[in-house]
N, C-alpha and C positions, 0 to 999 in steps of 0.2 A: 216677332223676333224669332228667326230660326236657326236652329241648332246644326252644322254637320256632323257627317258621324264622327266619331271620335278617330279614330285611326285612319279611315280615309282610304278610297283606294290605292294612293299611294304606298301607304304601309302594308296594305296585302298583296300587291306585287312586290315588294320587297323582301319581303319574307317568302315569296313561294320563291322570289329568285335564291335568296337564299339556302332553302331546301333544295333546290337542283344543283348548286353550288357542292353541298352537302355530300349528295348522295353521286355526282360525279368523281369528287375525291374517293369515297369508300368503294367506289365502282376500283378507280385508277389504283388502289393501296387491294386490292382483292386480287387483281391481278397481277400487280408487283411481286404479293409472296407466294403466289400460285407457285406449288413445287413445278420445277423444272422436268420436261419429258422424260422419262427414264429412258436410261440409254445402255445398249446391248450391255454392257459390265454389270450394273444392275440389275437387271433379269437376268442374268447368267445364276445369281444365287440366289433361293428363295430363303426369304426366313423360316425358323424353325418355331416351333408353339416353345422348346424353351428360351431360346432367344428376344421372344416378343414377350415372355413373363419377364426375363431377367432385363431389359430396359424397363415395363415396367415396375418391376420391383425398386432399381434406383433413379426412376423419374420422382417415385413417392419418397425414399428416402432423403433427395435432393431436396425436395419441396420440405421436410419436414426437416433438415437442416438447416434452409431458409430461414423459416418462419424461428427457430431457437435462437441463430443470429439474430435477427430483426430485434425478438425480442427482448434477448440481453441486451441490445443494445439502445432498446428504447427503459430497461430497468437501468443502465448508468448512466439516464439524462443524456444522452446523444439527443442530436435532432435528428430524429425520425416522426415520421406522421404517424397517428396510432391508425389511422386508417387502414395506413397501410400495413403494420403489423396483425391488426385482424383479419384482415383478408387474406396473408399469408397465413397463419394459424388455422382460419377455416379451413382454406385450401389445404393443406397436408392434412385437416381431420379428417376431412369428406375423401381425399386420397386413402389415407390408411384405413376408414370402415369401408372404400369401396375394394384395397384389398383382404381384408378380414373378410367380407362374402364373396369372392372369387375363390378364395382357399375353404371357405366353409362348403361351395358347391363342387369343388374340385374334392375334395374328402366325401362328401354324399357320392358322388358319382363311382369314386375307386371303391367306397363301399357296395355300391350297387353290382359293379362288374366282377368284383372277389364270390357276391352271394350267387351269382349267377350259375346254375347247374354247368358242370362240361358237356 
């Protein structure tokens, strides 16, 4: 009495068809949100180092507004996923320790150039 294999050729062409299926879509979605060429208006101005702080600063405050939302509204029994409120919650921690050490290296730094002889 012999056995075949269990899943069979059949199934492992299906699945790798699958996998190209896959990885065609994420191809076709990579290039969909690819920014768009920038075009002479935007190169005409460059951003400024405070401009690129102050989007970041309320990209993190946005996210850690999210995540307060989410959360009250997962403590008044709303239907929300808890999943999804933790991962909002992480998301704005890990934003606001990654700015709490941008500002802690930006203050070592103007300490450093203050001690600096003229």
């Amino acid at each position: 009495m012999s056995v075949g294999p269990v899943g069979g050729v059949g199934g492992i062409d299906r699945v790798m068809q699958l996998r190209a299926q896959i990885l065609e879509r994420n191809q076709a979605l990579a290039r969909a949100s690819a920014a768009p060429a920038p075009t002479a208006a935007t190169e005409a101005k460059p951003t400024s180092f405070a401009d690129t702080l102050e989007g970041a600063l309320k990209s993190v405050n946005d996210s850690q507004n999210e995540a307060a939302k989410l959360s009250e509204s997962y403590e008044r029994g709303e239907t929300v996923d808890i999943a999804k409120v933790m991962l909002a919650r992480q998301q704005a921690s890990v934003g606001f320790e990654a700015t709490l050490q941008v500002r802690n290296k930006l203050l070592s730094a103007y300490k450093d150039i203050m001690s600096m002889p003229v």
